[in-house]
C-alpha positions in Angstrom: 18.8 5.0 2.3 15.5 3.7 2.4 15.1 -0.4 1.5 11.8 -0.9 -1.0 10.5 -4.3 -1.6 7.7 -3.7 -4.5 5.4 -6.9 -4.9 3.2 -7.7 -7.7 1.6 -10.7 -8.3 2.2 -10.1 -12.3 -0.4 -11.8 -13.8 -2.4 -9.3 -15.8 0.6 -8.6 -17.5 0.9 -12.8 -19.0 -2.5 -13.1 -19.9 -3.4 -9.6 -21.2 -1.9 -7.9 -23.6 -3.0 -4.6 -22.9 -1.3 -4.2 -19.6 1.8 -5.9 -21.4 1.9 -3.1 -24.0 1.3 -0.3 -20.7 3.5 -1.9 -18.8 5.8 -4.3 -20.5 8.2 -4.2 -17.3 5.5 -5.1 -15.4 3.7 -2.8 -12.8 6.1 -3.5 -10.0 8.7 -2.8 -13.0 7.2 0.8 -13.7 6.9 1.3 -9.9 10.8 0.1 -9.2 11.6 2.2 -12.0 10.4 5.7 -10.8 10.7 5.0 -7.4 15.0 4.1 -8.1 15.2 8.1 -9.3 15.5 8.9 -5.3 17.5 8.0 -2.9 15.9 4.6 -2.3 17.1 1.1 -3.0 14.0 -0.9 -4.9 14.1 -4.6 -5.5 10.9 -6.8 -6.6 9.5 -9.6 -5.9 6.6 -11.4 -7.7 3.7 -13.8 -6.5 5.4 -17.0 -8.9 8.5 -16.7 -7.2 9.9 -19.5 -4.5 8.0 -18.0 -1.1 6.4 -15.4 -3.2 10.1 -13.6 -3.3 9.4 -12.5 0.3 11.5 -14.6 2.1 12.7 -14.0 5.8 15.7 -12.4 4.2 13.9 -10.0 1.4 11.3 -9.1 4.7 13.9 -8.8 7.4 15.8 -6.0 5.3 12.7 -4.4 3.6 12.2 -0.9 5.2 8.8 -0.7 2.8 6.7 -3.1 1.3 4.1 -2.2 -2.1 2.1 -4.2 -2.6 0.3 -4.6 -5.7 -2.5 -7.3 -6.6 -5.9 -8.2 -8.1 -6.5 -11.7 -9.9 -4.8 -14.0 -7.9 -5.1 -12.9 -3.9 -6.2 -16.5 -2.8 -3.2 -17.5 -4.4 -0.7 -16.0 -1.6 0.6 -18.1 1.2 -1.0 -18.0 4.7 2.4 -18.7 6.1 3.6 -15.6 4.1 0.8 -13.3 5.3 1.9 -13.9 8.5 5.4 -13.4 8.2 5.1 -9.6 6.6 2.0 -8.8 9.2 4.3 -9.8 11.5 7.2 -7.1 10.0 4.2 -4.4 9.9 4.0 -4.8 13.8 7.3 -5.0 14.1 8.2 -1.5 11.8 7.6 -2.3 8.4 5.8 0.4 6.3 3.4 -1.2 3.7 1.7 1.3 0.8 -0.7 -1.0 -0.7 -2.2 0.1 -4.0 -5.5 -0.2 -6.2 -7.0 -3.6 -5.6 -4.3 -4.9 -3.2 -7.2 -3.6 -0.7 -9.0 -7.3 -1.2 -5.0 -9.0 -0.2 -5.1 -11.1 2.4 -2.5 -9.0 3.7 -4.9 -5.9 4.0 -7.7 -7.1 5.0 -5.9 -9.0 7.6 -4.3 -5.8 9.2 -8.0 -4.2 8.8 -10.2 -6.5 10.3 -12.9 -6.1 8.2 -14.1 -6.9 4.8 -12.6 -4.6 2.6 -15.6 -4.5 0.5 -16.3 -1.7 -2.4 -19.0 -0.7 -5.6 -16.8 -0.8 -8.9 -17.1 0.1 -12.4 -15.0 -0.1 -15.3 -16.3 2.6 -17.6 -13.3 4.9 -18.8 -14.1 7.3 -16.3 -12.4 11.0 -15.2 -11.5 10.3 -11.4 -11.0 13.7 -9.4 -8.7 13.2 -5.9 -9.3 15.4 -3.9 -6.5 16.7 -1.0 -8.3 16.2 2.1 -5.4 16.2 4.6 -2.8 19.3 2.8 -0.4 19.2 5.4 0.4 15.7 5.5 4.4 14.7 4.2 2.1 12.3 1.6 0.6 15.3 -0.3 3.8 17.1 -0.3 4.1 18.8 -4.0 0.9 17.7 -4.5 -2.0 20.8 -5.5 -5.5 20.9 -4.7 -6.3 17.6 -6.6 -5.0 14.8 -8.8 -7.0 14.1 -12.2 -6.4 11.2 -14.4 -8.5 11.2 -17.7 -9.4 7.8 -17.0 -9.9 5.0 -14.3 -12.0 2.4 -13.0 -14.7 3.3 -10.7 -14.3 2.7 -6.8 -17.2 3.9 -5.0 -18.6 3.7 -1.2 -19.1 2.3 0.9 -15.4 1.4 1.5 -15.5 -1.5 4.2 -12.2 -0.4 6.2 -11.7 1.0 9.8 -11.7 4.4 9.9 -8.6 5.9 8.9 -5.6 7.4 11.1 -5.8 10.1 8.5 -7.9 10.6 5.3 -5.2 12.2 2.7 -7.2 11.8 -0.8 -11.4 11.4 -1.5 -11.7 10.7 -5.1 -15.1 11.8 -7.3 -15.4 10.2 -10.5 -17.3 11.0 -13.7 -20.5 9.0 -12.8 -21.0 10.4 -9.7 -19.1 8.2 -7.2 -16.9 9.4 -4.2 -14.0 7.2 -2.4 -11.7 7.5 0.4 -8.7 7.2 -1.7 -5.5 7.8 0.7 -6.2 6.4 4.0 -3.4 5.8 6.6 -3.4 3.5 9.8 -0.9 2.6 12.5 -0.7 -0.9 13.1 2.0 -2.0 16.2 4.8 -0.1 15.2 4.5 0.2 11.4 2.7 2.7 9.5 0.0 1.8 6.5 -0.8 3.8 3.7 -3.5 3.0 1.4 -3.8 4.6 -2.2 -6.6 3.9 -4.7 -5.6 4.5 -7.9 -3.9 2.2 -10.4 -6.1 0.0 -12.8 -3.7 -2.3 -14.7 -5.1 -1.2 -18.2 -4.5 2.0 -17.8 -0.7 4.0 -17.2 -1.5 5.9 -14.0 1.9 4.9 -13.1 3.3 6.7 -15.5 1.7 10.1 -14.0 3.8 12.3 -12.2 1.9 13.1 -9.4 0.7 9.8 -8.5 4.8 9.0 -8.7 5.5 11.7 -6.1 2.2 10.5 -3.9 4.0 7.1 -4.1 7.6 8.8 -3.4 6.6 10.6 -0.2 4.8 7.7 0.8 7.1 5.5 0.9 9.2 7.7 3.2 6.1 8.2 5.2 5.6 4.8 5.9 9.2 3.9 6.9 10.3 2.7 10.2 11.7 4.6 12.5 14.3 3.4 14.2 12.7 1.6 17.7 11.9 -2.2 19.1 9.0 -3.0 19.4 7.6 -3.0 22.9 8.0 -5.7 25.5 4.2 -7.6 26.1 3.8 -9.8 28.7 4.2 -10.5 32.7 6.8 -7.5 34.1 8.7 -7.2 37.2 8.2 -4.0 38.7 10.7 -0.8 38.5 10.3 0.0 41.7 10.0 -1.7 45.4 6.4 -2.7 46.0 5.8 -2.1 50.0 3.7 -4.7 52.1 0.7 -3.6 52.3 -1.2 -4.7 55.9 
């Protein structure tokens, strides 16, 4: 059984009434929802709980973390950052989605800005499968369109990517690396574009099983992290003259 903590920082969903009426569960609530169909355990967590709901215990027995935020990124701990970098080094798999890519979190782990172009303008976005045999595009065709989202476009300020799964074209002419994974210490990162809060791409069944495969992609295998540091040697060093 895989452990799933999904995190939302559940604001949109208070103040707009839109996403309320997509997602009156709220979006970690939609995302719990599909991703408790498999054999996965799914608890949530939400930025106005005590410690942000990730506290040592929710993080110690998370295998993988979502993470899902837009309005309120400033708003998240520094002392919390820390802790789940800290359990991304250590094995933790983290999928963050949509605008999560400006968390402090993310752009922590990345190192760089995390900087895009946007545009909220209704539009067709066309994701391409750029990787087909990776586990994450598993069930997955050619491409994934969704009638409408918002607009990322390049240039994406990240690292380079491990692996480029998805490149997204939308409707106005844009293109975006979509599904990007990384390595970081021992955990595994996936990154995955899509997911505006006024519109239900959660609800779509491929972007479920993207999710899905994801998040056992991304979970730990079963190692300690390695020892760092001064080490005695393995074998006798001889005297040199």
């Amino acid at each position: 059984m895989i452990n799933v903590t999904v995190w939302n920082e559940n604001r949109h969903e208070q103040k707009n009434p839109v996403v309320r009426d997509i997602y009156p569960e709220g979006i970690h609530g939609a995302i719990a929802n599909f991703l408790g169909e498999e054999d996965i355990v799914v608890k949530t967590a939400t930025l106005d709980s005590p410690e942000h709901g990730l506290s040592d215990d929710v993080l110690n027995t998370t295998d993988v973390l979502v993470w899902w935020g837009h309005l309120a990124h400033d708003e998240v701990a520094d002392e919390i950052v820390e802790k789940v970098k800290t359990r991304v080094l250590d094995g933790m798999g983290l999928i963050v989605l949509h605008s999560g890519h400006f968390s402090k979190i993310f752009k922590t782990l990345m190192g760089t800005t995390c900087d895009l172009k946007w545009r909220e303008a209704d539009e067709k976005e066309r994701l391409w499968v750029i990787d087909p045999s990776h586990p994450i595009v598993e069930g997955i065709g050619e491409y994934i369109e969704l009638e409408k989202e918002e607009m990322y476009g390049e240039h994406f300020d990240i690292p380079a990517p491990d692996q480029l799964i998805f490149m997204s074209w939308f409707e106005g002419g844009e293109v975006f690396r979509s599904g990007c994974t990384y390595q970081r210490g021992n955990g595994k990162i996936f990154y995955f574009r899509p997911g505006h809060e006024t519109y239900p791409t959660y609800y779509n069944k491929e972007i479920q099983r993207v999710i899905k495969n994801a998040v056992k992609w991304t979970a730990p295998t079963k190692r300690n992290r390695p020892v760092y540091g001064n080490a005695k040697p393995l074998e006798e060093i001889k005297a040199k003259n």
